[in-house]
N, C-alpha and C positions, 0 to 999 in steps of 0.2 A: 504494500500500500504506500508505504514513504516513496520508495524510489518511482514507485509512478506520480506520487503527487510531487516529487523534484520535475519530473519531466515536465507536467504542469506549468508549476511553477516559473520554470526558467523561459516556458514558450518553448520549450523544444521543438525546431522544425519537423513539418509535415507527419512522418510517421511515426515518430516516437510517441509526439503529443496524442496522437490521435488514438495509436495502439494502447497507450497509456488510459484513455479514458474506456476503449474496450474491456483490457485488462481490469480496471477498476470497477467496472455495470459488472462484471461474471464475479467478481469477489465477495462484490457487495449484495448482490443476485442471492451468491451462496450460502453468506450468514444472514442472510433471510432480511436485509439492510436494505428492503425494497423501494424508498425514497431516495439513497442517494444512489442504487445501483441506477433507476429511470434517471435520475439526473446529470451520468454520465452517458448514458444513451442519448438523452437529450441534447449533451454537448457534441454526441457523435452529430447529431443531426446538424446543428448549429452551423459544426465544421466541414460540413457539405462532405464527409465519410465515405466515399462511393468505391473504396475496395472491394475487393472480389472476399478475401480472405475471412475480415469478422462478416460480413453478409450470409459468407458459407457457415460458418462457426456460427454466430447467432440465431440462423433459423433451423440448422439441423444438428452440427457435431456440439458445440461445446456443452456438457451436462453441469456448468454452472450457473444457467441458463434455468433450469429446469425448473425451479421454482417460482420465476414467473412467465414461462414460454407461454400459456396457456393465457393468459389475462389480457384482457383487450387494450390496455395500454401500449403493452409490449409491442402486439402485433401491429397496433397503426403505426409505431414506430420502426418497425421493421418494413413494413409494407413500403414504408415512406424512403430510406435509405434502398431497399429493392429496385425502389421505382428511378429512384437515381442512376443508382448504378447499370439499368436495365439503357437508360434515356442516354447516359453516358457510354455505355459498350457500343451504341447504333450509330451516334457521333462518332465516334473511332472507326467505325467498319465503313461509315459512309465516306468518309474522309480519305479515307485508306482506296478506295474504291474510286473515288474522285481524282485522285490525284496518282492514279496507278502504279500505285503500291505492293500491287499482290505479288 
């Protein structure tokens, strides 16, 4: 929990900050700390989050999750970061595609 609230803290560029508030929604998920684990989901959101990585891990692998995957909090939250990432993968392939990349 420290060393992810250092990364916080200091603003650590892109992924650190970002994994950091990940890592810190599943800890706080798991000791059942279900306001500030939303709260760093939230900051996922904020941070416009659109990894492939926690989207995988939040909606199906990580089991620290578990305690609130089912609550409809979570899920708009997840749906919302989904829909991101889903809006941003299409940018990328259109892009790619446009500018003939393949």
């Amino acid at each position: 929990i420290e060393h992810c609230k250092q990364h916080i803290e200091i603003n650590s560029s892109g992924y650190g900050r970002n994994m950091a508030h990940f890592d810190l929604a599943g800890v706080y998920a798991f000791l059942g700390q279900k306001d500030s684990a939303y709260y760093h989901l939230e900051q996922m959101v904020d941070l416009n989050v659109i990894d492939a990585y926690p989207i995988d891990y939040l909606g199906y692998l990580d089991h620290l999750f578990e305690s609130i995957r089912t609550e409809d909090r979570f899920q708009e939250l997840f749906s919302l970061m989904e829909a991101r990432f889903e809006a941003e993968q299409e940018r990328v392939i259109r892009w790619i595609e446009e500018n003939n990349k393949l």
